[in-house]
C-alpha positions as CSV (number, residue, x, y, z in Angstrom):
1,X,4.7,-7.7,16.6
2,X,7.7,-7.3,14.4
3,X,9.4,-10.3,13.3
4,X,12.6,-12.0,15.4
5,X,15.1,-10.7,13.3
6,X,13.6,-7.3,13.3
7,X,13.9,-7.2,17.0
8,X,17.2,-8.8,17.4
9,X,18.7,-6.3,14.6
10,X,16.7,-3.1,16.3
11,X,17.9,-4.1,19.8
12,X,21.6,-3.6,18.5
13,X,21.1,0.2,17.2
14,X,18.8,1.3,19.8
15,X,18.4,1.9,23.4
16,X,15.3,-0.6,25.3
17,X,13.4,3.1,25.2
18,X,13.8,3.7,22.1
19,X,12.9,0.3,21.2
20,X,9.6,0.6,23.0
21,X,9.0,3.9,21.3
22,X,9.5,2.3,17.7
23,X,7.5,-0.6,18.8
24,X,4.8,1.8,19.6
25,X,4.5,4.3,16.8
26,X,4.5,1.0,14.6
27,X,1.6,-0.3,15.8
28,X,-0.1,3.1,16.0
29,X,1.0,3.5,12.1
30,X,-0.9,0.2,11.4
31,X,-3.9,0.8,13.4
32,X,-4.1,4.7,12.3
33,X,-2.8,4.0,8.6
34,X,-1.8,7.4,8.7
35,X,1.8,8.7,8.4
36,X,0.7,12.0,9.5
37,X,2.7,13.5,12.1
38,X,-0.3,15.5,13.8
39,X,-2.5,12.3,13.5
40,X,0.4,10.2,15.2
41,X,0.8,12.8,18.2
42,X,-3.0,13.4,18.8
43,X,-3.3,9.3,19.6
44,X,-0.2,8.2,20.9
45,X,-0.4,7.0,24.3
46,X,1.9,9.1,26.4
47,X,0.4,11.1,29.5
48,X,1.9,14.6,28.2
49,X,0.3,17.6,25.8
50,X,-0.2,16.5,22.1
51,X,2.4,19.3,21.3
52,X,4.8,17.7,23.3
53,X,4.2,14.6,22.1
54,X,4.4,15.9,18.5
55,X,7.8,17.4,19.5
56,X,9.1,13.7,21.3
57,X,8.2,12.4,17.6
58,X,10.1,14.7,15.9
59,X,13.3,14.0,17.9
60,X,12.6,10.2,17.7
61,X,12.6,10.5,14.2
62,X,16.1,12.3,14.2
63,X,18.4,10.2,15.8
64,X,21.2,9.6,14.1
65,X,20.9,5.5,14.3
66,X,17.5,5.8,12.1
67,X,19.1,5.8,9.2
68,X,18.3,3.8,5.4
69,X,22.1,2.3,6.0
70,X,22.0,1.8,10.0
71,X,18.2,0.1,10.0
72,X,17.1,-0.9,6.7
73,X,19.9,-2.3,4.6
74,X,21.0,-4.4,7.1
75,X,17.5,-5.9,7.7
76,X,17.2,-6.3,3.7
77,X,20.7,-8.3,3.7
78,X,19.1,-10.1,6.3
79,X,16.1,-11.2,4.2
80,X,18.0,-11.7,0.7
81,X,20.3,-14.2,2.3
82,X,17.7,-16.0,3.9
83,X,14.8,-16.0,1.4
84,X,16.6,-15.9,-2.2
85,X,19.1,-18.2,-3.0
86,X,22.8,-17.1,-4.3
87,X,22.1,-17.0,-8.6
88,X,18.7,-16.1,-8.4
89,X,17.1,-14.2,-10.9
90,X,15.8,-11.3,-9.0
91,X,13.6,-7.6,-10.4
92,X,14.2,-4.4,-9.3
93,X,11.9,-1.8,-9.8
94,X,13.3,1.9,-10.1
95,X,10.7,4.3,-10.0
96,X,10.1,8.6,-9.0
97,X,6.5,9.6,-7.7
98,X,6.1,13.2,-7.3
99,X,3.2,14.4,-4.3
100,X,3.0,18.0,-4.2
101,X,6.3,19.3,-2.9
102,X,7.3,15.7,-2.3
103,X,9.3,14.0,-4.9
104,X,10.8,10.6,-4.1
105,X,12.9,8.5,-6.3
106,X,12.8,4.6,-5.0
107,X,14.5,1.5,-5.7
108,X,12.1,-1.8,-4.8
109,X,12.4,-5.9,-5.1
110,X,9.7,-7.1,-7.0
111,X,8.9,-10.5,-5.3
112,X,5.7,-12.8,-5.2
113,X,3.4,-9.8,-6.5
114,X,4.8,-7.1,-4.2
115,X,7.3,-4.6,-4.2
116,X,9.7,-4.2,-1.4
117,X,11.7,-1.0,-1.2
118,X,15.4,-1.3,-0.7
119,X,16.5,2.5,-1.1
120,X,14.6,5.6,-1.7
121,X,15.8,9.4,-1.6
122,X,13.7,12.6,-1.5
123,X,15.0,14.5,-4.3
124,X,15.2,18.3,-3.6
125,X,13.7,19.5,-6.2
126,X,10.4,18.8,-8.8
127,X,10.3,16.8,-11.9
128,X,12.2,14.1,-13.5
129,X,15.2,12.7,-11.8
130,X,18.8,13.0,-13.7
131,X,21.1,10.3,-14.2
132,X,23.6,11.2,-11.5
133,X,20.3,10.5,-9.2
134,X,19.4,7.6,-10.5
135,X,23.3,6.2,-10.7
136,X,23.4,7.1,-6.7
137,X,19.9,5.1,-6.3
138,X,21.2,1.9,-8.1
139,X,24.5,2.0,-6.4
140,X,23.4,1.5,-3.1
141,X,21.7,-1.5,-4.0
142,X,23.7,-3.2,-6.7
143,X,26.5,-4.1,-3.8
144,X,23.7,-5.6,-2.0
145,X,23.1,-8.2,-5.3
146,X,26.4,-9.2,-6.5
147,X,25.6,-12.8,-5.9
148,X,22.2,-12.3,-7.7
149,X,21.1,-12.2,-11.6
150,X,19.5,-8.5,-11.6
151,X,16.7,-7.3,-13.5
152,X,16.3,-3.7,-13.4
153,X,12.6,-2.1,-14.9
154,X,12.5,1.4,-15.6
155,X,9.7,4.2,-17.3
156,X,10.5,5.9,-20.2
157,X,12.3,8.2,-17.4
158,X,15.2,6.4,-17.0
159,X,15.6,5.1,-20.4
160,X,18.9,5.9,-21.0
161,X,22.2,4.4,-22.7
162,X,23.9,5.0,-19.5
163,X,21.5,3.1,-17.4
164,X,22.0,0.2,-19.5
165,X,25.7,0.2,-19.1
166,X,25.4,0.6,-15.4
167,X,23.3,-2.5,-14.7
168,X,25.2,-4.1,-17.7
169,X,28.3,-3.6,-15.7
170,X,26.9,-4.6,-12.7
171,X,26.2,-7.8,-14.2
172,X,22.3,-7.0,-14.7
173,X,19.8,-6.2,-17.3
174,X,17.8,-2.9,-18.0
175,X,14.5,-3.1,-19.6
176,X,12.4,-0.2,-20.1
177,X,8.3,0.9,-20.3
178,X,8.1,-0.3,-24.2
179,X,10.0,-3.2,-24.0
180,X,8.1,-4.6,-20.8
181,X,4.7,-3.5,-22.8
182,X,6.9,-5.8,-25.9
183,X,7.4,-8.7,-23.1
184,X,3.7,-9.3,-22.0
């Protein structure tokens, strides 16, 4: 069951179907603990072909409402204003994890021993992300925590002059991999 405020936000960008689709593939996710589109198809309980089903998926998963800004951001302004008070010293994580072809560069909220992404981008190609990427990354969330002290962590891979100026000017601070190791 997703929470109230969940439902109440989801209602607003999508149709009842879609709502009952979502609903659906959730629960499926969390029973299969799979993210595997083939997986997701061959059990999901609608009385047509696992092809078609595959294909319903993959149009569900392109509408144009399903987006980080439309669904998630929203949700996450939600949560900060309700669960962290205005001045609160808060950690964000920036992080790039590379799986096969696969290379994702995410932003997360490190709170009570969990991280909780706020914005994450497939970057289109391999390796290291640049500045420009990471800039873009932090950007979409720093509006989201003006009213907050920020903490950004970073790897040696975004340990870079310019990343400390950006959270600097954003009113935050910038550690990196050998400071943190320095902190504990």
């Amino acid at each position: 069951m997703l929470p109230t405020f969940y439902q109440t936000h989801l209602q607003k960008q999508l149709t009842p179907p879609q709502l009952i689709f979502l609903t659906i593939l959730l629960n499926l996710i969390q029973s299969e603990k799979q993210v595997r589109l083939e997986r997701l198809a061959r059990v999901f309980p609608y009385p047509i072909t696992t092809d078609s089903r595959r294909r319903k998926l993959q149009r569900f998963l392109d509408l144009p409402q399903l987006t980080l800004q439309l669904i998630w951001l929203p949700l996450i302004t939600y949560w900060l204003t309700t669960y962290c008070p205005v001045g609160q010293s808060l950690s964000l994580a920036i992080d790039r994890s590379q799986w096969g072809n696969i290379n994702l560069l995410m932003v997360s909220l490190l709170w009570q021993k969990r991280a909780i992404p706020f914005y994450w981008n497939l970057l289109p190609k391999l390796g290291n992300s640049n500045f420009t990427e990471q800039t873009a990354a932090l950007q979409q969330v720093f509006p989201l925590l003006k009213e907050y002290k920020v903490i950004v962590l970073g790897d040696r891979e975004f340990c870079s002059v310019d990343e400390r100026k950006l959270a600097q000017r954003k009113g935050g601070v910038f550690l990196f991999e050998a400071e943190k190791e320095s902190l504990s």
